[in-house]
Every structure is written in structure tokens, then in C-alpha cells.
C-alpha positions, 0 to 999 in steps of 0.5 A, spaced: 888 351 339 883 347 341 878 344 335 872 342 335 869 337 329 862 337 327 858 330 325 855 329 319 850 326 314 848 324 308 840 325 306 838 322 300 831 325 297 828 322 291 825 328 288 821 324 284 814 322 289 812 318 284 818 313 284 819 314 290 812 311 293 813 306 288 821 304 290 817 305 298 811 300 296 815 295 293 820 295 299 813 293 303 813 287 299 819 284 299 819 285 306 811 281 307 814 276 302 821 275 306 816 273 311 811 269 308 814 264 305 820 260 308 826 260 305 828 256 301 835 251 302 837 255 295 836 262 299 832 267 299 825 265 296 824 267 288 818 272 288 823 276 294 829 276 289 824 278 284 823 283 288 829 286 290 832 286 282 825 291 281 827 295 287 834 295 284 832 296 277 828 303 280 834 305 284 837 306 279 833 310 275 831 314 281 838 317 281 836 322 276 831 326 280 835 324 287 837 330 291 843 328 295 845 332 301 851 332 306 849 336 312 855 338 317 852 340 324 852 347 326 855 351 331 851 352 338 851 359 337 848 358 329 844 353 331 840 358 336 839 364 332 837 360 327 832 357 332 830 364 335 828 367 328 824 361 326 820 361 333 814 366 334 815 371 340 808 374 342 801 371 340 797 366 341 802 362 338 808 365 343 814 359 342 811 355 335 817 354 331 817 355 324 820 348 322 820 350 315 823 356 316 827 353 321 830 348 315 830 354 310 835 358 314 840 352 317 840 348 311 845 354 307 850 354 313 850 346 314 850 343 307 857 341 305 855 338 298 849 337 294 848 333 288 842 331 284 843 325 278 850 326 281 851 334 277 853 339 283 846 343 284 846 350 282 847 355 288 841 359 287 837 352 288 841 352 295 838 359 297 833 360 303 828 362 299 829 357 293 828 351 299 822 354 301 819 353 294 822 347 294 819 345 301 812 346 299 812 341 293 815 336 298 811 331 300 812 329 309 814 322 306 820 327 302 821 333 308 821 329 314 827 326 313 831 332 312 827 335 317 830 329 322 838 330 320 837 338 321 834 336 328 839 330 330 845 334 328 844 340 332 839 339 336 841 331 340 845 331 345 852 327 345 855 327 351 859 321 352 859 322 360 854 316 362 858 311 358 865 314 362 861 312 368 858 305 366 864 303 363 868 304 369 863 301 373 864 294 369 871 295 368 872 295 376 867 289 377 
């Protein structure tokens, strides 16, 4: 029997904005001190260090309120009817999709495991409905994310054909 395997992808989302921006502000920071000051012959220079040992002090106590999804790809035939029932047929908006209720009705069928502060989230937090509460507390920095896995697992086309050619290509000079 033929058998066909599904990607996967792990996304983290830091549930705690605060934290979050915080964690995301001071990664701006070490990036412009990496860039500003040279390097010194020790390594990388000390403001930087400083910073990156605060940014892994509140990774660590971001673990808490990190929501930790494993995603699997869904079949072509789910993914449409997903699509299909998250997409406005007549109207005005005839062919908007509903990027929420798009999220809300694959992730149920595509979560694989789902953890917060390391615990097993509870079913009833996995529902559609529960994640569309969720999502309109999420801010876009939180959702798009998660938005881009569901998107890049069932929607971005994988087919190996042009590297095939290319590689045959350079191998036969």
C-alpha cells in the first residue's frame, strides 16, 4: 500500500504579549549592538553578552505562557473543504476567505501535540470555537505565525520535478 507522509512544524507563541515584546525588543537590540561595536578579540562584545543572558533569563520565564503546537499537514481533500467553507461565495465579497475561520477549522485536524508551560492543553481549549476566542485576543505579531505554518504546510507547493531536472542537468556537464 502506498503511503504518503505529511510535513510537520513546530510553533511556539508566547502568550503573554507583554513578554513577548519585550523578549522581541530586546533581540532588536542585541542585533544593533552586534552591529555597532566591534568585536572584541575575547568575542563578542560585552553590552551584547549582556543582552543575550537577558533575553535567555526571559525565555525562560516565558515557558509558562508559551503555547507550543506541532502542526502536521492535512490531506489535499481537507485542506479544500476547509478552504471551501472558510470562503464567501456570493456578494460583493464573493471569494474572501475567512483567514480565521480557515485557522479555527484546519488546526483541530492538523495539531499533532499542544503544550503550554510544558502541560498537555486541555481538548476543549483545541475546539474551533475555543480557538476562535482565542484568536481575537491574539495580537497579529501572536496569529501570523501560526497563520504562515497552517498556509506553508498545506498550501506551498513541494514538487521535487525542477531540482530532478537541474540536477541532471549538472551531472551530465
Amino acid at each position: 500500500m502506498l503511503k504518503v507522509t505529511r510535513k510537520t512544524k513546530q510553533v511556539d507563541i508566547i502568550l503573554d504579549q507583554e513578554l513577548a515584546e519585550r523578549i522581541a525588543m530586546l533581540g532588536d537590540q542585541l542585533a544593533r549592538e552586534l552591529t555597532a561595536e566591534q568585536v572584541t578579540e575575547a568575542g563578542a562584545n560585552n553590552a551584547a553578552k549582556r543582552t543575550a543572558k537577558r533575553i535567555e533569563e526571559l525565555r525562560k520565564q516565558a515557558e509558562a505562557s508559551t503555547l507550543v503546537i506541532t502542526l502536521r499537514a492535512m490531506g489535499v481533500s481537507k485542506w479544500a473543504q476547509t478552504l471551501a467553507a472558510n470562503t464567501v461565495t456570493n456578494g460583493a465579497t464573493a471569494g474572501t476567505r475567512d483567514m480565521f475561520g480557515t485557522a479555527a477549522t484546519a488546526l483541530p485536524q492538523m495539531i499533532e501535540t499542544a503544550t503550554i508551560g510544558g502541560r498537555p492543553v486541555d481538548d476543549a481549549d483545541l475546539t474551533k470555537d475555543a480557538l476562535l476566542t482565542l484568536f481575537g485576543e491574539m495580537t497579529d505579531g501572536q496569529f501570523t505565525p501560526l497563520w504562515h505554518a497552517i498556509n506553508e504546510l498545506n498550501g506551498t507547493v513541494a514538487d521535487p520535478k525542477a531540482a530532478f531536472d537541474l540536477a541532471s542537468k549538472v551531472l551530465r556537464g
